[in-house]
PDB file of N, CA, C and O in Angstrom:
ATOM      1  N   UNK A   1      70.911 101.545 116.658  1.00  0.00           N
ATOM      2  CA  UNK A   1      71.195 100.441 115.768  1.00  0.00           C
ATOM      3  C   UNK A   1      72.554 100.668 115.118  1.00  0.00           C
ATOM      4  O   UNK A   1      73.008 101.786 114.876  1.00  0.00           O
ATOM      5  N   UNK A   2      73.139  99.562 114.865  1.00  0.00           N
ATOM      6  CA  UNK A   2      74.349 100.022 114.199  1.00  0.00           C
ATOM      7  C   UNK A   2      74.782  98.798 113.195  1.00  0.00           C
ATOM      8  O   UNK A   2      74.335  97.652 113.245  1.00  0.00           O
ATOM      9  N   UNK A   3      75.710  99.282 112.316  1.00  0.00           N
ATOM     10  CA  UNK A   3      75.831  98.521 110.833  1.00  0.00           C
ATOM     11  C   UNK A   3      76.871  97.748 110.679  1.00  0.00           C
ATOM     12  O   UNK A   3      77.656  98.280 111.463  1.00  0.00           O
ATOM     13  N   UNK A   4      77.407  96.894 110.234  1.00  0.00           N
ATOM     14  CA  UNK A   4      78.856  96.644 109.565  1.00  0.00           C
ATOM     15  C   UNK A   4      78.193  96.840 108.244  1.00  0.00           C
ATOM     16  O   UNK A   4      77.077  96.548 107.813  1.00  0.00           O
ATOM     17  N   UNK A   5      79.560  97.606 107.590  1.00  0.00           N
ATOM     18  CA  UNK A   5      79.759  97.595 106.024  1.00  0.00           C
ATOM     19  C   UNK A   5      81.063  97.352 105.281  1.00  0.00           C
ATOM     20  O   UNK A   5      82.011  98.130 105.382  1.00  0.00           O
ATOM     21  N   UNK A   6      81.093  96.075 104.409  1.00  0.00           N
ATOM     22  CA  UNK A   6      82.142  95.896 104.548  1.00  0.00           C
ATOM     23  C   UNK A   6      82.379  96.316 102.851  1.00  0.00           C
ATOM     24  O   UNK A   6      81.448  96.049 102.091  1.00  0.00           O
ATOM     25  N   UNK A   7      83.598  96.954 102.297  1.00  0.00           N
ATOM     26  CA  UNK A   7      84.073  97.099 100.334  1.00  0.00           C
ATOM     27  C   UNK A   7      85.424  96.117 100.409  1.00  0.00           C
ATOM     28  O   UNK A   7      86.292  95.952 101.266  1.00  0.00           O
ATOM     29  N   UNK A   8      85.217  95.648  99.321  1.00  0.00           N
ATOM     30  CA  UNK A   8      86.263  94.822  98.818  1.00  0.00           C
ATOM     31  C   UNK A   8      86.219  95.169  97.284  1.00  0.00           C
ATOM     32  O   UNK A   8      85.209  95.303  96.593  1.00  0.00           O
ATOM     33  N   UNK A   9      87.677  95.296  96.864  1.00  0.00           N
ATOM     34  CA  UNK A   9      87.653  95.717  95.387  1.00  0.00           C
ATOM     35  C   UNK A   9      89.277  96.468  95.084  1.00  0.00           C
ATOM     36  O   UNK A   9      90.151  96.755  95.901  1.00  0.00           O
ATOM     37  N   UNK A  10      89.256  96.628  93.647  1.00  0.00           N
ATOM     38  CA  UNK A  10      90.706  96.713  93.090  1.00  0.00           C
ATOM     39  C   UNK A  10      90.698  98.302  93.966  1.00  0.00           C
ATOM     40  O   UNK A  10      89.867  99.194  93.794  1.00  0.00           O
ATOM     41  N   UNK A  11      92.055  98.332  95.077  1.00  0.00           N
ATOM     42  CA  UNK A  11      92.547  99.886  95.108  1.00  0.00           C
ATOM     43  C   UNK A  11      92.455 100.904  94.522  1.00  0.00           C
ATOM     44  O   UNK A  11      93.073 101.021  93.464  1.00  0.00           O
ATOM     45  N   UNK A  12      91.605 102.041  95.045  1.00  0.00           N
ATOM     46  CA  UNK A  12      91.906 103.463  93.811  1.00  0.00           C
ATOM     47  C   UNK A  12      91.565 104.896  94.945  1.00  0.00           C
ATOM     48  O   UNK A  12      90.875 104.841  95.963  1.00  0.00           O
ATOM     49  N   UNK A  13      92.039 105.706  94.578  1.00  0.00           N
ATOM     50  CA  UNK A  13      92.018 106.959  95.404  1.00  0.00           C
ATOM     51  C   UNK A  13      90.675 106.747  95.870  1.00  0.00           C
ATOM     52  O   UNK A  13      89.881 106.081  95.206  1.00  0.00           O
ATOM     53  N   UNK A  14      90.406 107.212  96.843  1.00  0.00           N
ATOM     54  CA  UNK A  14      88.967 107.988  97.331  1.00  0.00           C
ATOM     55  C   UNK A  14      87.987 106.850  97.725  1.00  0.00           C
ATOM     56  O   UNK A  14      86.867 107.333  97.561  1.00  0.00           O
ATOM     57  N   UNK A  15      87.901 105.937  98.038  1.00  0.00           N
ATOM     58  CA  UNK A  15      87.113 104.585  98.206  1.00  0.00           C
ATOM     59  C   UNK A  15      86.620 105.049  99.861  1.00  0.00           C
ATOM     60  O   UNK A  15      85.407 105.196 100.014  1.00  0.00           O
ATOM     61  N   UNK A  16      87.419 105.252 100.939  1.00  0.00           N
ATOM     62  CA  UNK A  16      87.242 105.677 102.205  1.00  0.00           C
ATOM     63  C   UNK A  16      86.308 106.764 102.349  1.00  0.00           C
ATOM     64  O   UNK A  16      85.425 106.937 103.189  1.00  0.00           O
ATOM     65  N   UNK A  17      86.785 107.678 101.068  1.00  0.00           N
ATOM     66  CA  UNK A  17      86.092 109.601 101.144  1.00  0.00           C
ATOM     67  C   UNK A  17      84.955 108.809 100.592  1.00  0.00           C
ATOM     68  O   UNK A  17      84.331 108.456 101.593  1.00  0.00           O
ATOM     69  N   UNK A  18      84.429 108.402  99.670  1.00  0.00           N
ATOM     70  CA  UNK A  18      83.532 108.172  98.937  1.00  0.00           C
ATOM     71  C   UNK A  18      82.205 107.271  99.871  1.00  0.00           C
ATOM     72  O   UNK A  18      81.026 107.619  99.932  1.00  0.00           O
ATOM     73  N   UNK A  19      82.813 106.094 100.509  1.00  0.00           N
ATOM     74  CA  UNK A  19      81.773 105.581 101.799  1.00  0.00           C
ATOM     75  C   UNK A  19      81.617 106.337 102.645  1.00  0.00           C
ATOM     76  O   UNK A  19      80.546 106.196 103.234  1.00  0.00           O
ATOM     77  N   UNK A  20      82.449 107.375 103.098  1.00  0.00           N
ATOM     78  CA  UNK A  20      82.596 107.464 104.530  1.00  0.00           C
ATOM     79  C   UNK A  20      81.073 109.025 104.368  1.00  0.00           C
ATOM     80  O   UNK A  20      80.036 109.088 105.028  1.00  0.00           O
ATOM     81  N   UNK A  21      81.644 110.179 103.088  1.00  0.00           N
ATOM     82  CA  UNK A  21      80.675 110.879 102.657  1.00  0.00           C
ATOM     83  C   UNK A  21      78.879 110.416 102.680  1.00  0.00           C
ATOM     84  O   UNK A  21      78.085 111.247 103.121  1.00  0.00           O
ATOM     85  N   UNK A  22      78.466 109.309 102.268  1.00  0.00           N
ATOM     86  CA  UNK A  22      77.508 108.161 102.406  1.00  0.00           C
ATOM     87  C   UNK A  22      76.957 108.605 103.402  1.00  0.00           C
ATOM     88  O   UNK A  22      75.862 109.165 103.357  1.00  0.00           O
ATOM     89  N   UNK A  23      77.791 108.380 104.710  1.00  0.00           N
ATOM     90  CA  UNK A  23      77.514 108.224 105.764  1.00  0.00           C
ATOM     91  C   UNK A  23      76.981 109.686 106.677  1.00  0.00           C
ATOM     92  O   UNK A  23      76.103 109.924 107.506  1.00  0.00           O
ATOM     93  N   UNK A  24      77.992 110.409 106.031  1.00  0.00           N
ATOM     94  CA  UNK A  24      77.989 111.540 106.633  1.00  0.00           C
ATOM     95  C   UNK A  24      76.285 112.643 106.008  1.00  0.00           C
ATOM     96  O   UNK A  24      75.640 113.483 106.636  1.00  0.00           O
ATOM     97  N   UNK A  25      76.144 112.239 104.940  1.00  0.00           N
ATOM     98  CA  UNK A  25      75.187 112.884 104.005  1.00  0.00           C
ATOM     99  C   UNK A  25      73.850 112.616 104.597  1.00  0.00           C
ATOM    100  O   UNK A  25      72.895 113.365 104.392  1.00  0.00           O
ATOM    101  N   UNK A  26      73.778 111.472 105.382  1.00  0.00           N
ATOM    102  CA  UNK A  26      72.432 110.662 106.168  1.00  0.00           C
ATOM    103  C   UNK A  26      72.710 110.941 108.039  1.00  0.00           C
ATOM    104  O   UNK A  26      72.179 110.350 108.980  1.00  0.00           O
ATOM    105  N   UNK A  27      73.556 111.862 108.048  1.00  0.00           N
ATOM    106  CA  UNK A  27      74.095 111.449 110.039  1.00  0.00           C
ATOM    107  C   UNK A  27      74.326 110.412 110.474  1.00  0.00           C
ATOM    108  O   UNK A  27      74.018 110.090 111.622  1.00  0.00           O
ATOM    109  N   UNK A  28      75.115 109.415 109.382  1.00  0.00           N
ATOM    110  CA  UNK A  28      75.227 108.283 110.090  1.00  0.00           C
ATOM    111  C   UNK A  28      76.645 108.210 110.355  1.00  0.00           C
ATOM    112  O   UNK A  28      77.496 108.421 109.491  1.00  0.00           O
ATOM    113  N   UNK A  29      76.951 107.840 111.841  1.00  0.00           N
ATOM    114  CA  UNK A  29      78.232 107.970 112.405  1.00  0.00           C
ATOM    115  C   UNK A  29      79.093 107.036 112.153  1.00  0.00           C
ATOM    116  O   UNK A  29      78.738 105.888 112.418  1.00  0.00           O
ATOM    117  N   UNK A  30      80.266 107.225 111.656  1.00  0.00           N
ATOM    118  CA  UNK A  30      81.810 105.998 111.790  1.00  0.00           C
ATOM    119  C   UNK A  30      82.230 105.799 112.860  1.00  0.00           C
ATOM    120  O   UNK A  30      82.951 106.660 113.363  1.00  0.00           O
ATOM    121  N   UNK A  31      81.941 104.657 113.544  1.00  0.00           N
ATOM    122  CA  UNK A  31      82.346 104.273 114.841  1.00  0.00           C
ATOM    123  C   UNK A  31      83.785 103.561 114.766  1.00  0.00           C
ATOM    124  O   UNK A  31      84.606 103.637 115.680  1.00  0.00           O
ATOM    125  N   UNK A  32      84.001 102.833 113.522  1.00  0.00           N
ATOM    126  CA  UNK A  32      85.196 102.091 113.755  1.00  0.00           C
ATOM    127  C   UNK A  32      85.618 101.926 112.130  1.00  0.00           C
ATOM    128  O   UNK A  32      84.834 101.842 111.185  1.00  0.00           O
ATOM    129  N   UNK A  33      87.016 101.908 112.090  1.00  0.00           N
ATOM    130  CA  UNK A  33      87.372 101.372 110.252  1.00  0.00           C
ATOM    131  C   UNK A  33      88.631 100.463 110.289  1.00  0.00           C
ATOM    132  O   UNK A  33      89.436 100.900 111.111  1.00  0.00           O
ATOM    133  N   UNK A  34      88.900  99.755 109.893  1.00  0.00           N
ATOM    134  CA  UNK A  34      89.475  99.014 109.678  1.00  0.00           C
ATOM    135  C   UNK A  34      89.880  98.548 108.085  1.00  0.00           C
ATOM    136  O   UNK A  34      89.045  97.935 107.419  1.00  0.00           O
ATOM    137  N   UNK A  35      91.328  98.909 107.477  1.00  0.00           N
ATOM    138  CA  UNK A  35      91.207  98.854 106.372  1.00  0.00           C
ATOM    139  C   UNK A  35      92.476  98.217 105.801  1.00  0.00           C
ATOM    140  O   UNK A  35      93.408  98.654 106.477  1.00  0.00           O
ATOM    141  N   UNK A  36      93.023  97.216 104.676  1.00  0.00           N
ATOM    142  CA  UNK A  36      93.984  96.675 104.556  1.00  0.00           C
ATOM    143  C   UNK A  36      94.088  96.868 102.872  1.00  0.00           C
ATOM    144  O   UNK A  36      93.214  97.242 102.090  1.00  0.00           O
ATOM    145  N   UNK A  37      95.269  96.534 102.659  1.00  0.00           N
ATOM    146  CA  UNK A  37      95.823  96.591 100.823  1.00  0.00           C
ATOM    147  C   UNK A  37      96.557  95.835 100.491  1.00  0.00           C
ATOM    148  O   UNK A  37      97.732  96.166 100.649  1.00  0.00           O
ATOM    149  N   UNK A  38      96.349  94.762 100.008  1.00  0.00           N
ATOM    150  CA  UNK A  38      97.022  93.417  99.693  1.00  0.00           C
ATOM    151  C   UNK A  38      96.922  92.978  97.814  1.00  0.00           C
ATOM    152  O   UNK A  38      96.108  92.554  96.993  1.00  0.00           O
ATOM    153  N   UNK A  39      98.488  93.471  97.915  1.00  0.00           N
ATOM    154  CA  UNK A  39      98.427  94.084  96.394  1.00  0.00           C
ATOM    155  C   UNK A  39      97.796  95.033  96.007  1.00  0.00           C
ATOM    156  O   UNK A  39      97.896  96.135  96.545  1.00  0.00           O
ATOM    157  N   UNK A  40      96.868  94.745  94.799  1.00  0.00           N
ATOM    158  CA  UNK A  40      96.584  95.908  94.631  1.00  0.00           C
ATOM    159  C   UNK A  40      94.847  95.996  95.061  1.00  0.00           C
ATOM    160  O   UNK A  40      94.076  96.804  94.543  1.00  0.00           O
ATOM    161  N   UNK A  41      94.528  95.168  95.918  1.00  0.00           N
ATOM    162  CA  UNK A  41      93.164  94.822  97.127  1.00  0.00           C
ATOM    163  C   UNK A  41      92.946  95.607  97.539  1.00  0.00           C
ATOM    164  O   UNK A  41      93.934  96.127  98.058  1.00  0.00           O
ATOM    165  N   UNK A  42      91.837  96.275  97.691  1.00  0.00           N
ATOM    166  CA  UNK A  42      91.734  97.283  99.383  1.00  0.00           C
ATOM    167  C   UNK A  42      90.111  96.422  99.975  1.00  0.00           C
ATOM    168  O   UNK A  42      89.140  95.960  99.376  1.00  0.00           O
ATOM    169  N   UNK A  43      90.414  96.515 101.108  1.00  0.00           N
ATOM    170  CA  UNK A  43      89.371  95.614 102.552  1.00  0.00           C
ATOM    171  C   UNK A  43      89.244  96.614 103.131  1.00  0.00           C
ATOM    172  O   UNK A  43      89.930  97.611 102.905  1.00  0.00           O
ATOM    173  N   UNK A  44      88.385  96.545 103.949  1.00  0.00           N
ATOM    174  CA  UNK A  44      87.734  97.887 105.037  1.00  0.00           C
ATOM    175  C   UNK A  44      86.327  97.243 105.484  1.00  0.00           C
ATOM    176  O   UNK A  44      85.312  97.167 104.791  1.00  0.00           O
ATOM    177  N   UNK A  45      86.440  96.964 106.316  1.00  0.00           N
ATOM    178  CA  UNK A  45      85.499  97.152 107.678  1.00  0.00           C
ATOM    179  C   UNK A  45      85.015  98.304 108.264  1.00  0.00           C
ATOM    180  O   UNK A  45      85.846  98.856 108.985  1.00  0.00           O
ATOM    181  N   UNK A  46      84.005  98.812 108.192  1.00  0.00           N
ATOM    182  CA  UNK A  46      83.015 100.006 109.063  1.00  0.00           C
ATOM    183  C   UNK A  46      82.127  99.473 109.876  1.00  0.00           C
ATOM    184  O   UNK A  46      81.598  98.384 109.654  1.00  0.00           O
ATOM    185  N   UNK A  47      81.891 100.192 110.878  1.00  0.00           N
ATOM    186  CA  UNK A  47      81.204  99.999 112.247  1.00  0.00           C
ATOM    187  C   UNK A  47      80.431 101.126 112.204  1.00  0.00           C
ATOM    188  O   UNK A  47      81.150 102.108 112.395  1.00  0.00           O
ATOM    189  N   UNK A  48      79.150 101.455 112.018  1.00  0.00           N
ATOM    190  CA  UNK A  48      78.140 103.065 112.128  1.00  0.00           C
ATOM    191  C   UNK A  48      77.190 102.514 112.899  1.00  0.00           C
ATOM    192  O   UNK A  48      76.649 101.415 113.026  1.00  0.00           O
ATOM    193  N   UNK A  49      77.129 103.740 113.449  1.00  0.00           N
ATOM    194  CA  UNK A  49      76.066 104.024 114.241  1.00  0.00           C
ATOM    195  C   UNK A  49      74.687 104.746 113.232  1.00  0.00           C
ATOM    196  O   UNK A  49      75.138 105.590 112.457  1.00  0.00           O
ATOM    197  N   UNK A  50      73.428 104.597 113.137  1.00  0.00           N
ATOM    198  CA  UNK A  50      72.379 104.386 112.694  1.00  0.00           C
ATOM    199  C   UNK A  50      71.470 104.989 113.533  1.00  0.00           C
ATOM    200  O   UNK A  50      70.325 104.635 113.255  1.00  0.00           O
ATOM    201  N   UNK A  51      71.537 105.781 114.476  1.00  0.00           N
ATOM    202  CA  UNK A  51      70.581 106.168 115.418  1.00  0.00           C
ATOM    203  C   UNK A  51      70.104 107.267 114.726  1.00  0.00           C
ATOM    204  O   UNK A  51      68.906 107.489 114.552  1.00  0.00           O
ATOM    205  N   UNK A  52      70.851 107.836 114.398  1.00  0.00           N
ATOM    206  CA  UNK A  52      70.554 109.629 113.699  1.00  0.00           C
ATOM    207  C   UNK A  52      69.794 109.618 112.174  1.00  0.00           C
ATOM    208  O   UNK A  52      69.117 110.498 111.642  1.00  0.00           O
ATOM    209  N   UNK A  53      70.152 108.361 111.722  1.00  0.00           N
ATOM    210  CA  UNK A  53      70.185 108.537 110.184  1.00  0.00           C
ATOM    211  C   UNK A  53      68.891 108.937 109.735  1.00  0.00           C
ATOM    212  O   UNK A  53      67.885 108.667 110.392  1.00  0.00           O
ATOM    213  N   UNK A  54      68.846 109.684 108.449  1.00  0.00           N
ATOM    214  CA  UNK A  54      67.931 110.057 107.555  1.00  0.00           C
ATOM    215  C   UNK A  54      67.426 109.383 106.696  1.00  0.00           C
ATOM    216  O   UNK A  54      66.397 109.733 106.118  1.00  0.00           O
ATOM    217  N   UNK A  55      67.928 108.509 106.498  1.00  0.00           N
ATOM    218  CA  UNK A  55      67.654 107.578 105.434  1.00  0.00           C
ATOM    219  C   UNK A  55      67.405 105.998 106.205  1.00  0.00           C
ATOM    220  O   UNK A  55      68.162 105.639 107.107  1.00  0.00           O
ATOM    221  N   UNK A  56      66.262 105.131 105.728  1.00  0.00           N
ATOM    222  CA  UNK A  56      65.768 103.935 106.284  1.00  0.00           C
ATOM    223  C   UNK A  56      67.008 102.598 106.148  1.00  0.00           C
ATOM    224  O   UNK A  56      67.742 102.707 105.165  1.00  0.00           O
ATOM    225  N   UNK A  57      67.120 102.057 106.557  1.00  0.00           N
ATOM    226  CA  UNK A  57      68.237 101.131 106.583  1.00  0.00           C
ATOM    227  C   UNK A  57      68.333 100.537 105.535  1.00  0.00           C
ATOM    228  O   UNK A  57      69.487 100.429 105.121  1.00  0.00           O
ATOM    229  N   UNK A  58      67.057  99.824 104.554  1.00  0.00           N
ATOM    230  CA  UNK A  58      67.419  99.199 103.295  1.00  0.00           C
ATOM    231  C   UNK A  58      67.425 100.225 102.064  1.00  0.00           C
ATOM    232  O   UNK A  58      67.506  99.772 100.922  1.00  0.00           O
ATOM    233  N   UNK A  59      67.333 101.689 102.303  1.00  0.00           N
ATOM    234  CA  UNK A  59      67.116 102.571 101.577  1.00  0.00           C
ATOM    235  C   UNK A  59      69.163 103.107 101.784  1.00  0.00           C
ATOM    236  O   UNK A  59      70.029 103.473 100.989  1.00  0.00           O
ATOM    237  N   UNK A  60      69.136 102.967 102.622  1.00  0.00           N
ATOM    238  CA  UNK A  60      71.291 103.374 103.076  1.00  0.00           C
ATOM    239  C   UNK A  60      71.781 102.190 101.925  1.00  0.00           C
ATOM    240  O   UNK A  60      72.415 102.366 100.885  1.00  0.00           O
ATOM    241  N   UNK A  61      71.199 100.815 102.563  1.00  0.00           N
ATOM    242  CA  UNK A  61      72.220  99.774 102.121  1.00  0.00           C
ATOM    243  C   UNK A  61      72.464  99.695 100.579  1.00  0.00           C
ATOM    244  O   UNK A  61      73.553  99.508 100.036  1.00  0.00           O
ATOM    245  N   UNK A  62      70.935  99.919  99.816  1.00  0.00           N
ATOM    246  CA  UNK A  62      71.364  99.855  98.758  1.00  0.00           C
ATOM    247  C   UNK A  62      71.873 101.256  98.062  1.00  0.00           C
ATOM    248  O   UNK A  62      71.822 101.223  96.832  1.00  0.00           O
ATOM    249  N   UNK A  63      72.373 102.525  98.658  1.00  0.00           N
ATOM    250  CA  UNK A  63      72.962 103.499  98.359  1.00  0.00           C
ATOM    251  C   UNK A  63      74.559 103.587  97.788  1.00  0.00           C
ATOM    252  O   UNK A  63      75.207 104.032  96.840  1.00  0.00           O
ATOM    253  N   UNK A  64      74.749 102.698  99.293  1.00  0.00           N
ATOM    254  CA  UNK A  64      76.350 101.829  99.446  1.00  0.00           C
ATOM    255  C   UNK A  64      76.177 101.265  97.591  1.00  0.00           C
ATOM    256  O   UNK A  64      76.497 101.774  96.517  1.00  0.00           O
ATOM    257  N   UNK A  65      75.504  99.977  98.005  1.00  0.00           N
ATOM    258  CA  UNK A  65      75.558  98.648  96.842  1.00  0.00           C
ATOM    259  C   UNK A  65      75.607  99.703  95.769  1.00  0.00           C
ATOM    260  O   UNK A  65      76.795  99.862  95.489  1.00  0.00           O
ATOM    261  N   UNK A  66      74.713 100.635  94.915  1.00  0.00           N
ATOM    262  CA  UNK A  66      75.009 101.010  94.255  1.00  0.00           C
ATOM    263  C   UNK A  66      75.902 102.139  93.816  1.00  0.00           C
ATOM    264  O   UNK A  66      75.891 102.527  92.647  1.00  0.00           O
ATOM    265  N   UNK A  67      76.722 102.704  94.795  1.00  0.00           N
ATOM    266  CA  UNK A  67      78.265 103.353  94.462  1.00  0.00           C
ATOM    267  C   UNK A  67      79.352 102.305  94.547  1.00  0.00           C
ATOM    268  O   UNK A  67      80.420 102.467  93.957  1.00  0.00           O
ATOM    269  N   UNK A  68      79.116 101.332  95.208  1.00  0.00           N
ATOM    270  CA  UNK A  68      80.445 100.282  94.678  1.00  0.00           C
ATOM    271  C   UNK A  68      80.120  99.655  93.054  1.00  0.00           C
ATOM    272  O   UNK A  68      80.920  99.167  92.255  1.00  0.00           O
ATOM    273  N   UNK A  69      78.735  99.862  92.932  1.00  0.00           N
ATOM    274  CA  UNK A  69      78.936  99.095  91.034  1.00  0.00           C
ATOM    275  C   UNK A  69      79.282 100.549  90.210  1.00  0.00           C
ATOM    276  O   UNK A  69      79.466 100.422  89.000  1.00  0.00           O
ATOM    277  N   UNK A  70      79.358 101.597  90.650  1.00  0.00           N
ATOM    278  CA  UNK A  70      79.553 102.764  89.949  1.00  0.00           C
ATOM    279  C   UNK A  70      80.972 102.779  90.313  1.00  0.00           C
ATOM    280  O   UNK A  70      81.466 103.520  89.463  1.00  0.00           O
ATOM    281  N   UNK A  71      82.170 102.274  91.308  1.00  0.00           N
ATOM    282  CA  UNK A  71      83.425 102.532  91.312  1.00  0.00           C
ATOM    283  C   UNK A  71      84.058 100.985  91.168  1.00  0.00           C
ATOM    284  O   UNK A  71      85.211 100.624  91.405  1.00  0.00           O
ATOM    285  N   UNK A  72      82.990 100.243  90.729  1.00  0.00           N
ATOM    286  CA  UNK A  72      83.632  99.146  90.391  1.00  0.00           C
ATOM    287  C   UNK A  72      84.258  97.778  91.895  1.00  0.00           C
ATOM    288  O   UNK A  72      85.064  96.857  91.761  1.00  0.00           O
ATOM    289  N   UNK A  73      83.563  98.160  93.030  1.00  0.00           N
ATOM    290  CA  UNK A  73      83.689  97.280  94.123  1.00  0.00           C
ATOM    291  C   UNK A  73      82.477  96.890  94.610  1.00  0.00           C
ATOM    292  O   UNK A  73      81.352  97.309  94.339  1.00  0.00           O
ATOM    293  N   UNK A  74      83.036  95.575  95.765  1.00  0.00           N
ATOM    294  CA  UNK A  74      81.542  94.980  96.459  1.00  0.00           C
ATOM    295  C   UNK A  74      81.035  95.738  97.683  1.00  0.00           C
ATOM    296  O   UNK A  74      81.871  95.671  98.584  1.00  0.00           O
ATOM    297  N   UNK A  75      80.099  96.341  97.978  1.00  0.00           N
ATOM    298  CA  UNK A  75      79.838  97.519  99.136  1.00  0.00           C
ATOM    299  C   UNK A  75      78.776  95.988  99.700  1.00  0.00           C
ATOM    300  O   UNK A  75      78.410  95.101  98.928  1.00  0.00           O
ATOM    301  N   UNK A  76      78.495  96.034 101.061  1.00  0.00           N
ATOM    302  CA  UNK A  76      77.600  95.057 101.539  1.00  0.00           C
ATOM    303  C   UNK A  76      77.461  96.234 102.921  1.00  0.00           C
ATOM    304  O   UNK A  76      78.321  97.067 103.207  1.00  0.00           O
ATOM    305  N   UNK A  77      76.215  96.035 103.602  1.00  0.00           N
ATOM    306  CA  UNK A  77      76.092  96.521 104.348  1.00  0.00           C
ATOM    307  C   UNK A  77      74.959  95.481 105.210  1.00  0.00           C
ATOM    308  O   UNK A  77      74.098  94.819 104.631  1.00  0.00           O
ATOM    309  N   UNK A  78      75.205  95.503 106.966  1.00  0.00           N
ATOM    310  CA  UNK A  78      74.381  94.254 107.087  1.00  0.00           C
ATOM    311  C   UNK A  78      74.086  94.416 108.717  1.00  0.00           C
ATOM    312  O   UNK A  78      75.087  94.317 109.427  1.00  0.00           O
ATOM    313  N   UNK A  79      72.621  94.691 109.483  1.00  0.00           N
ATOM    314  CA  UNK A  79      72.648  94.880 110.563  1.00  0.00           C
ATOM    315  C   UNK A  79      73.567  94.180 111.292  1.00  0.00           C
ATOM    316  O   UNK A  79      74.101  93.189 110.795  1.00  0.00           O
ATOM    317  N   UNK A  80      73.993  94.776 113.074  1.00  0.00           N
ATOM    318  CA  UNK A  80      74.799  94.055 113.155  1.00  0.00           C
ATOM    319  C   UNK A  80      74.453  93.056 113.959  1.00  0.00           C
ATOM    320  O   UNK A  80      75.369  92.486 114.551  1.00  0.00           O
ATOM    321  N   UNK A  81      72.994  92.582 114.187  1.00  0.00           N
ATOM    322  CA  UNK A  81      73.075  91.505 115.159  1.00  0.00           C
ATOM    323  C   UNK A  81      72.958  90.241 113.786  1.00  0.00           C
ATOM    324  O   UNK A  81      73.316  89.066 113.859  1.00  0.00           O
ATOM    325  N   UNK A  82      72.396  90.891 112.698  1.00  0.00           N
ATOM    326  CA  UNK A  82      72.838  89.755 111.795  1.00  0.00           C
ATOM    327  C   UNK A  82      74.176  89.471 111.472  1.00  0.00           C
ATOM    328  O   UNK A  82      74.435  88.373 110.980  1.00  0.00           O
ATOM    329  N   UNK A  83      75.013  90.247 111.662  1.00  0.00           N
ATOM    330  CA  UNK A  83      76.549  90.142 111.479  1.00  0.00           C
ATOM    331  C   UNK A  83      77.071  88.999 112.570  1.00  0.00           C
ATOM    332  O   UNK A  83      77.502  87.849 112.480  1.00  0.00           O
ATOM    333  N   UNK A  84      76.888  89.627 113.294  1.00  0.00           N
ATOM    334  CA  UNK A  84      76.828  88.850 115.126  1.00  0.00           C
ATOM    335  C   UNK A  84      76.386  87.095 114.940  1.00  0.00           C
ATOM    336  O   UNK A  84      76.949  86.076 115.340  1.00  0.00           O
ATOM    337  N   UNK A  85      75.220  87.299 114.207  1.00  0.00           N
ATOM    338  CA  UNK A  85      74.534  85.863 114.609  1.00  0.00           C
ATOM    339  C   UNK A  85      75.548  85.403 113.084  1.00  0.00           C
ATOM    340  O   UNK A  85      76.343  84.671 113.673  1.00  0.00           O
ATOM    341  N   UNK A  86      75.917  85.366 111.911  1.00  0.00           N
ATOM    342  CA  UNK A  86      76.569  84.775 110.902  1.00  0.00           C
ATOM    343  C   UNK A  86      78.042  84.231 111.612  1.00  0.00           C
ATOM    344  O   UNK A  86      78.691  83.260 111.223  1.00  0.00           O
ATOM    345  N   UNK A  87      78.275  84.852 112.404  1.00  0.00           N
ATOM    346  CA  UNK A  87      79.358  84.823 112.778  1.00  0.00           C
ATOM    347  C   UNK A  87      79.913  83.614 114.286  1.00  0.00           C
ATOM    348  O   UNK A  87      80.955  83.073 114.654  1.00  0.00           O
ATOM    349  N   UNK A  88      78.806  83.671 114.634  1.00  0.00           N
ATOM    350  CA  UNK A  88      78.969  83.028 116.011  1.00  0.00           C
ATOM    351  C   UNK A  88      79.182  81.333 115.276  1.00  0.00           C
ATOM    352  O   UNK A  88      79.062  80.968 114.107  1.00  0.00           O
ATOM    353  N   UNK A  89      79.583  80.462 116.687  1.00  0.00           N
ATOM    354  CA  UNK A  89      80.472  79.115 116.674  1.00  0.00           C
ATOM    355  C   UNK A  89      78.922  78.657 116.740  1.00  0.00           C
ATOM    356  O   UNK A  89      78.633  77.461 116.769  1.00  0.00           O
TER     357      UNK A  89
END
């Protein structure tokens, strides 16, 4: 199974170390990142892999959700065939 997770929120050191740790703490793998800074914005896109993980999927997601209200950004995390199906024409 695998995830998109996407943070949006004001730029500040450690936002990457801080999700990416998340991930690593449960075996859940970074397959892909994608990340931009527009002003003082930071965007990032993650792609994980979920096969290994220790932790249950709505038990991860809201792990995320609640370190972005502790650093002050939006953490979303969202299977990806639901990503897939939001997305399609």
């Amino acid at each position: 199974m695998r995830a998109v997770i996407t943070v949006i929120g004001k730029d500040t050191v450690g936002i990457l170390a801080s999700v990416s740790a998340v991930c690593a703490e449960h075996h859940i793998n970074v397959l892909e990142v994608t990340q931009s800074i527009l002003q003082d914005m930071f965007a990032m896109i993650m792609m994980v892999d979920l096969k290994k993980s220790t932790l249950p999927f709505p038990e991860f997601s809201d792990q995320l959700s609640q370190l972005g209200e502790k650093m002050g950004l939006a953490i979303h995390t969202m299977h990806e065939d639901i990503f897939n199906s939001m997305h399609k024409i």
